[in-house]
Backbone as a printed PyTorch tensor [residue, N CA C, xyz], in Angstrom:
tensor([[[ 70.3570, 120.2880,  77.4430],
         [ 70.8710, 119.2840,  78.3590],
         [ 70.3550, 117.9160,  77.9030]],

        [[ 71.3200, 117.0940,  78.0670],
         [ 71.1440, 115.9010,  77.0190],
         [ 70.4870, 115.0750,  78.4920]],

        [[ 70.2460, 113.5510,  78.1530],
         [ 69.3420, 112.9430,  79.2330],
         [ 70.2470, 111.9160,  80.1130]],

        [[ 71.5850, 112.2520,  79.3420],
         [ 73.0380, 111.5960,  80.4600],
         [ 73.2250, 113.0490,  81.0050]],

        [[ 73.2650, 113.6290,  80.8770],
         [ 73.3230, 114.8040,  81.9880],
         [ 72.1500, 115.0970,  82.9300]],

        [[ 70.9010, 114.9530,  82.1370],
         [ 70.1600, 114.6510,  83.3560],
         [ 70.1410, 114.0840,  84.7290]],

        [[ 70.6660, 112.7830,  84.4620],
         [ 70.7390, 111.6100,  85.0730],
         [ 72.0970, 111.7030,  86.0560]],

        [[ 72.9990, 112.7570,  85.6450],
         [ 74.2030, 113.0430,  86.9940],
         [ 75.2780, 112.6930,  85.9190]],

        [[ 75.2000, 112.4340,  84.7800],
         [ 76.2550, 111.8240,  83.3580],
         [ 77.0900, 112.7620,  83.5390]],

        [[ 78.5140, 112.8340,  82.9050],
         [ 79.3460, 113.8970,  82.4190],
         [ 79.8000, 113.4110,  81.6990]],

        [[ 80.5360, 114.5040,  80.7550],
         [ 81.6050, 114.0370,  79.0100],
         [ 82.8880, 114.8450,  79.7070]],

        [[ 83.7080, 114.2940,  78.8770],
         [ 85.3110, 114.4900,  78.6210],
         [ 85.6750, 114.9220,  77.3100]],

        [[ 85.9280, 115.7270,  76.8340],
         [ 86.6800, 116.0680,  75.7550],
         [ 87.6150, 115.0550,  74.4260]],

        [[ 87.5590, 114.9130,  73.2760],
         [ 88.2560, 114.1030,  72.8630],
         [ 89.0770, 114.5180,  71.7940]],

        [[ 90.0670, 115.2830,  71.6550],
         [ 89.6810, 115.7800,  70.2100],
         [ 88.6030, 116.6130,  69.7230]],

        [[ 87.8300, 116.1670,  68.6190],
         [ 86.3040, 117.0270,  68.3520],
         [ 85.3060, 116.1180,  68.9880]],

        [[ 85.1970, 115.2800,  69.9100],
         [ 84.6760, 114.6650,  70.4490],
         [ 84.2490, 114.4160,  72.1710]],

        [[ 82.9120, 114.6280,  72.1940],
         [ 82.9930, 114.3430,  73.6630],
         [ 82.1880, 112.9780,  73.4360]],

        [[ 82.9160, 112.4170,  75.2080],
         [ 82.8890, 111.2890,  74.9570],
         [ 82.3720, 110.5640,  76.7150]],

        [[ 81.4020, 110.0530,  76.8030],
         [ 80.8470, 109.9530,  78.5350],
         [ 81.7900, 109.0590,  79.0220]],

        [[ 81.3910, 109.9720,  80.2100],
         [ 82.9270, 109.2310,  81.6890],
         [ 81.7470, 107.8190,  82.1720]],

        [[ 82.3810, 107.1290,  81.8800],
         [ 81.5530, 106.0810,  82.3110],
         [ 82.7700, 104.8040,  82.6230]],

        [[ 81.7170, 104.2860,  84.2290],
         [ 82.7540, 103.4330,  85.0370],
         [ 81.9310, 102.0470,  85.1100]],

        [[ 82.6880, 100.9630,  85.1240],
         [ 82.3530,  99.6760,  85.4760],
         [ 81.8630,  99.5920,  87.2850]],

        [[ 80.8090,  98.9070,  87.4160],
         [ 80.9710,  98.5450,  88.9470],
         [ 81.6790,  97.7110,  89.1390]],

        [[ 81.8180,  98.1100,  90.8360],
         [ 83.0990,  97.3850,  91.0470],
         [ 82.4220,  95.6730,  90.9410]],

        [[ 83.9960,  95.5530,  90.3720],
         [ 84.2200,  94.1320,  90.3600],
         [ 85.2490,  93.8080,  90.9790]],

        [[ 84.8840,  92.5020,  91.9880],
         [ 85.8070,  91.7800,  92.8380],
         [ 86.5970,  91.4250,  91.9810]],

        [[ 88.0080,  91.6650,  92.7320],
         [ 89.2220,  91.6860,  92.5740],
         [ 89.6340,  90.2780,  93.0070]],

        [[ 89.2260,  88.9380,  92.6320],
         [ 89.7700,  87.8670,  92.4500],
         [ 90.8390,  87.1710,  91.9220]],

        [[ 91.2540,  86.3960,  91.5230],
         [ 92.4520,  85.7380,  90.7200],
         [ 91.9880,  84.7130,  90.0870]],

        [[ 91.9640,  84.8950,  88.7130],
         [ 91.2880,  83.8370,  88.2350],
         [ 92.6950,  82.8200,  87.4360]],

        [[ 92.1270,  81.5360,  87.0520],
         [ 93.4530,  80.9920,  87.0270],
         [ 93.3380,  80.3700,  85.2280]],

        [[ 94.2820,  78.9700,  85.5760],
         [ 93.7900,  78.7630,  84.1710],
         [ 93.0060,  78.3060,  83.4170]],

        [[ 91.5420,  77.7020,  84.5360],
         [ 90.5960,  77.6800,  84.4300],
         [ 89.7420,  78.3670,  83.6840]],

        [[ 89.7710,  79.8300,  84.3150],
         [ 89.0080,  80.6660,  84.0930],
         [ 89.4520,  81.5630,  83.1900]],

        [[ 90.6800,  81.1990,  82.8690],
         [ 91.2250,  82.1440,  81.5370],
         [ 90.8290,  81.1340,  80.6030]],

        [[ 90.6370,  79.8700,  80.4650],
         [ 90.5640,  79.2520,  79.2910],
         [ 89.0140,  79.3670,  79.1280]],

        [[ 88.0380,  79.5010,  80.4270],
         [ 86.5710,  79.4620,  79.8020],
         [ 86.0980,  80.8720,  79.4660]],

        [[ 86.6230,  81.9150,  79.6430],
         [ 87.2020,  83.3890,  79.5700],
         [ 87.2970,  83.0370,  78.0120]],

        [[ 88.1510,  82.5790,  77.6250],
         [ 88.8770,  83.0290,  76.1580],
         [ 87.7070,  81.9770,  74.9600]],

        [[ 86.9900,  80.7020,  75.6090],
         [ 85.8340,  79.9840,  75.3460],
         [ 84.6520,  80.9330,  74.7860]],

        [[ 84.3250,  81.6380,  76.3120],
         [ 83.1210,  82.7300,  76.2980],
         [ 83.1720,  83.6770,  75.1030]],

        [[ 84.4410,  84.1430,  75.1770],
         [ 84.9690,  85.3720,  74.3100],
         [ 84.7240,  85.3610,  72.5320]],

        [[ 85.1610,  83.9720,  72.2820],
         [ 85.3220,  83.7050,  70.9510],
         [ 83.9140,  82.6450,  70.1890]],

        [[ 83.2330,  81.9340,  71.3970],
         [ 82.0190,  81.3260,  71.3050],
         [ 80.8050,  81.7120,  71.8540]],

        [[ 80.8320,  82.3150,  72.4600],
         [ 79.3320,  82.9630,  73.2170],
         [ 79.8060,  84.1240,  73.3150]],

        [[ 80.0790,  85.1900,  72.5030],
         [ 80.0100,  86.9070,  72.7760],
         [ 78.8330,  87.7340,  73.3300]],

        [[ 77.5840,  86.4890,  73.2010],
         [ 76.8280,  87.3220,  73.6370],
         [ 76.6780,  87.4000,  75.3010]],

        [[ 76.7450,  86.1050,  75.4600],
         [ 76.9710,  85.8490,  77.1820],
         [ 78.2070,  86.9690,  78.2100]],

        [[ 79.2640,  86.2610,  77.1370],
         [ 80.2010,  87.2130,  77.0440],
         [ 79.9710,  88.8460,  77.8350]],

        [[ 79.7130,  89.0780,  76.7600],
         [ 79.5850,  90.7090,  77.0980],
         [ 78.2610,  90.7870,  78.3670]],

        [[ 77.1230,  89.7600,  78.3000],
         [ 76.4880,  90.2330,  79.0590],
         [ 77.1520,  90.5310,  80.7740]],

        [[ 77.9980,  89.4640,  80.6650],
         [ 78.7320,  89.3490,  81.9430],
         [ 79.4160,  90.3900,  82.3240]],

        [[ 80.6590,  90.6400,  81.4250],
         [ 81.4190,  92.0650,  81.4400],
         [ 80.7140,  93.0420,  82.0490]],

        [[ 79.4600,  93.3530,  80.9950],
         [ 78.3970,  94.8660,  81.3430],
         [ 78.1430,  95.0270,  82.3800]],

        [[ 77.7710,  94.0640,  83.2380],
         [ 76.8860,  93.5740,  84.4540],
         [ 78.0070,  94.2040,  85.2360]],

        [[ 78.9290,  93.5500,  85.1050],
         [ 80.0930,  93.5450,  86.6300],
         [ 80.2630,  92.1620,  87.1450]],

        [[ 79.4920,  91.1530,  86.2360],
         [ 80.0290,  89.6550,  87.0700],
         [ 80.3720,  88.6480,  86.8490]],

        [[ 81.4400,  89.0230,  85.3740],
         [ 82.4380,  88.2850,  84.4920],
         [ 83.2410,  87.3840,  85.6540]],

        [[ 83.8790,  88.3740,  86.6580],
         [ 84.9130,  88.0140,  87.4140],
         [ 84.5180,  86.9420,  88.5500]],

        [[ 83.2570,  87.0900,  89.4960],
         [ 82.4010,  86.4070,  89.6300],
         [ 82.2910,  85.3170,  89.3650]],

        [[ 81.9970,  84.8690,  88.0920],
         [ 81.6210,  83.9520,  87.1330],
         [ 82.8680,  82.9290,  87.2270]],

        [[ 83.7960,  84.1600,  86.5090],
         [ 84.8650,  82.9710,  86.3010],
         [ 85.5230,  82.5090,  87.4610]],

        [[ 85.5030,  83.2570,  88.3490],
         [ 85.8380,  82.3340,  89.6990],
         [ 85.4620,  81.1000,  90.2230]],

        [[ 83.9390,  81.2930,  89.8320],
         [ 83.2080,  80.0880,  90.3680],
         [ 83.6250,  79.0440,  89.4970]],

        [[ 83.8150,  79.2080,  88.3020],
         [ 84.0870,  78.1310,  87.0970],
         [ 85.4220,  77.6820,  87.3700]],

        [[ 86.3510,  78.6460,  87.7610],
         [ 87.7720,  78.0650,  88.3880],
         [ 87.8680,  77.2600,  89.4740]],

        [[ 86.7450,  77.9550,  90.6410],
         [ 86.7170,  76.5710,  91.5440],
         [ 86.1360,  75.2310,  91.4110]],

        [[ 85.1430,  75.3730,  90.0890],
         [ 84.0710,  74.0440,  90.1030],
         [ 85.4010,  73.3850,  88.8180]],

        [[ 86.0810,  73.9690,  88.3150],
         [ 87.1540,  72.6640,  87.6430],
         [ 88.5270,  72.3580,  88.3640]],

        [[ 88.7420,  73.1230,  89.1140],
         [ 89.6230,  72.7950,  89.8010],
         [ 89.6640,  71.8640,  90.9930]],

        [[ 88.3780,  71.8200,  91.3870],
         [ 87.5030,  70.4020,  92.2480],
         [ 87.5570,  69.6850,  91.8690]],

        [[ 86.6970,  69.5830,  90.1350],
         [ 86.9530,  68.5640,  89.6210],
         [ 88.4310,  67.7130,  89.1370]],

        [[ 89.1210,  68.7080,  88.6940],
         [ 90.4630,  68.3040,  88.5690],
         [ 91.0810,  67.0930,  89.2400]],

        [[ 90.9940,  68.1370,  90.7510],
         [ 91.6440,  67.7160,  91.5380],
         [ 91.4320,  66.3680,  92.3690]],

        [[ 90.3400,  65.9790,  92.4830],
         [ 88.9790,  64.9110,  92.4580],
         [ 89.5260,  63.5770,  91.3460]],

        [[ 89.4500,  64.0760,  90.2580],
         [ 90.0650,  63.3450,  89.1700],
         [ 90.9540,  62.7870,  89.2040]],

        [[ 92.4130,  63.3230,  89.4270],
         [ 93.4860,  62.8010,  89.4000],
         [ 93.3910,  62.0270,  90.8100]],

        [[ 92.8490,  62.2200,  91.6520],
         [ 93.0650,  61.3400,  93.2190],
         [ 92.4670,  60.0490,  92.8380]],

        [[ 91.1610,  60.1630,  92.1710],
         [ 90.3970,  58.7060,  91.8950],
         [ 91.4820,  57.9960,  90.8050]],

        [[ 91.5690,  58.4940,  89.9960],
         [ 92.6240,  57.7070,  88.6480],
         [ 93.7070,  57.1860,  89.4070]],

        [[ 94.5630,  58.2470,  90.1070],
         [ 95.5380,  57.3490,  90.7460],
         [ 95.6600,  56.0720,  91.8020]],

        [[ 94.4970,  56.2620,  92.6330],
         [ 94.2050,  55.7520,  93.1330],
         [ 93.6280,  54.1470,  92.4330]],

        [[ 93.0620,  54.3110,  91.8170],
         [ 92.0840,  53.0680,  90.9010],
         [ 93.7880,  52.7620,  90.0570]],

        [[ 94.5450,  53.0460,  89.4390],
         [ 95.4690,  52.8580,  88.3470],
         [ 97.1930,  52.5450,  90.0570]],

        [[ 96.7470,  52.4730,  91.0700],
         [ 97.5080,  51.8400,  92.1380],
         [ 98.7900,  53.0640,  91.6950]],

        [[ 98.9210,  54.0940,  91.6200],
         [ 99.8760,  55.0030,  90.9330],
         [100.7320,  55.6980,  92.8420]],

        [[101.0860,  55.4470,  93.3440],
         [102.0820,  55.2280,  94.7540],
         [102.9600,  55.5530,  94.8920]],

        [[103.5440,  56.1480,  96.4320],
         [105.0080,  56.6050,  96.8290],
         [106.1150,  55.2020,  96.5360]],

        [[105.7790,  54.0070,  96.7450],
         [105.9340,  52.6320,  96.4530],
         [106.5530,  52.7090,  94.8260]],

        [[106.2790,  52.9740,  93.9330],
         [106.1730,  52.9260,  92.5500],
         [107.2970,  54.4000,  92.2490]],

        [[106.5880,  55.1470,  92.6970],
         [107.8670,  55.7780,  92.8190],
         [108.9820,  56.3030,  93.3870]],

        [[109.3620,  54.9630,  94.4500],
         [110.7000,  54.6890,  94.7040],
         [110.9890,  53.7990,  93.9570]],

        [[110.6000,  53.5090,  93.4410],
         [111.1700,  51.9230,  92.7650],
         [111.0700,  51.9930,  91.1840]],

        [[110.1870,  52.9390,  90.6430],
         [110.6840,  53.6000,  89.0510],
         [110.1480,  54.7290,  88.8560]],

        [[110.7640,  55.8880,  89.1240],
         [110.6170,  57.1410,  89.0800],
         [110.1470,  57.7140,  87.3540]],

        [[110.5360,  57.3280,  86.5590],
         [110.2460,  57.3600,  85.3190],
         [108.7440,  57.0170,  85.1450]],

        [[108.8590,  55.5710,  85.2560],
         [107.2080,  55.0920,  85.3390],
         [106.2480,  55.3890,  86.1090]],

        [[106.4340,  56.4810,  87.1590],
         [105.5740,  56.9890,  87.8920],
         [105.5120,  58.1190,  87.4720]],

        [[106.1990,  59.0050,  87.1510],
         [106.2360,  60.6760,  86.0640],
         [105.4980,  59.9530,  85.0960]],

        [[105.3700,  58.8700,  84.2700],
         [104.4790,  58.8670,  83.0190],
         [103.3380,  58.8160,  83.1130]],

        [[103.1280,  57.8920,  84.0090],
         [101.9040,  57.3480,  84.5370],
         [101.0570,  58.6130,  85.3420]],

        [[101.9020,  59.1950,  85.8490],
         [101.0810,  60.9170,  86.5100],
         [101.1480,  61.8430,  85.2280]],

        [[101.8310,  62.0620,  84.6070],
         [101.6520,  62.6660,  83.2240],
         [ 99.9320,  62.4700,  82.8520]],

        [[100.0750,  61.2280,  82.3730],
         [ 99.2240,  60.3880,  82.0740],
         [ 97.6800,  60.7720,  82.4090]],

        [[ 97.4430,  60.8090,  83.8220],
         [ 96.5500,  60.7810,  84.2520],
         [ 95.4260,  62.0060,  84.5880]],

        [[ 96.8390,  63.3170,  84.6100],
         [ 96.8350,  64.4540,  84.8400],
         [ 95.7790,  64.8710,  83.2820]],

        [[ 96.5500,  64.3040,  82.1020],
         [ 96.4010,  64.6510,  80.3740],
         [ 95.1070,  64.2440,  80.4410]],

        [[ 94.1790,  63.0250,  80.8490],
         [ 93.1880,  62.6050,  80.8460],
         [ 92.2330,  63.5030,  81.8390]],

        [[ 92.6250,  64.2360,  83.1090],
         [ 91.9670,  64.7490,  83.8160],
         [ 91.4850,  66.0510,  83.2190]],

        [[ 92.8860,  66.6810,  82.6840],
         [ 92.4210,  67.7000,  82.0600],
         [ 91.2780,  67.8290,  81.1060]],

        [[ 91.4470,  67.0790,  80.0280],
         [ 90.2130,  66.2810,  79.1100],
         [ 88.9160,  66.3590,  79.3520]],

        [[ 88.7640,  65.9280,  80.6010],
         [ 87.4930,  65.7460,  81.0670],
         [ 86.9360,  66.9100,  81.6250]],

        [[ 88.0780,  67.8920,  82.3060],
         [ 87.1720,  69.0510,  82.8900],
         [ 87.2410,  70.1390,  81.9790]],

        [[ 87.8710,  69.7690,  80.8480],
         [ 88.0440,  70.8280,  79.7170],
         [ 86.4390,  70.5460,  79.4340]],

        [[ 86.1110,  69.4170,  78.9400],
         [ 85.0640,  68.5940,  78.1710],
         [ 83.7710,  68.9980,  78.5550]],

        [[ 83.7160,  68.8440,  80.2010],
         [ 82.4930,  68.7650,  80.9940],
         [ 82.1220,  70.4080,  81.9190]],

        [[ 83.0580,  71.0790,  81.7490],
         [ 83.1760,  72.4830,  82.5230],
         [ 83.5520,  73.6500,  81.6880]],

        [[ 84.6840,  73.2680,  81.1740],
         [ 85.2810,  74.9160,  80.4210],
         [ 84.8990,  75.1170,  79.3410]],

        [[ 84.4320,  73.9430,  78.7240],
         [ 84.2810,  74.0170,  76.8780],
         [ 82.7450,  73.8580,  76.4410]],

        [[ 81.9430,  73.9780,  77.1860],
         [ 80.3960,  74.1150,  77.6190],
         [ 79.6550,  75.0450,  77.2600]]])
């Protein structure tokens, strides 16, 4: 008796292979967005070691939640001050709809930037 069977372990069959039944704890079933898929795919390819520590644990999902809400604050934070400071208005866009899509384009491209910069890419 091996010392995963000790311990309450079991194997599964594989072919010529057995192979241990082994389960993740649960992990909350959140929604992570594109936040957290982009610091997700960050973690993955630049910190594997963090990475995985998270996975193993059970609190990848966790994690990236919190990172989805702390840039999506920021985000959202961002674009209100810019527009606000850059006079960007329901005013402006009645009166040039074009130049107000650029100008929110605009501001949005720069917001992103920053919480890419200061949050996801960290």
């Amino acid at each position: 008796m091996t010392e995963f069977e000790k311990l309450g372990g079991t194997y599964r069959q594989a072919g010529n292979y057995f192979l241990p039944n082994l389960e993740i704890d649960n992990q909350s079933d959140v929604q992570i967005g594109i936040w957290g898929q982009r610091h997700r795919r960050h973690l993955k390819e630049h910190h594997r070691v963090r990475y995985y520590n998270l996975l193993t644990t059970g609190m990848l999902n966790d994690y990236l939640a919190e990172v989805e809400s702390r840039a999506q604050a920021m985000f959202d934070t961002l674009v209100k001050e810019l527009s606000e400071k850059e006079n960007l208005n329901e005013k402006l866009k009645a009166s040039d709809p074009l130049e107000w899509v650029r100008r929110s384009n605009n501001i949005r491209n720069r917001a992103t930037e920053i919480v890419n910069a200061e949050v996801i890419f960290v």
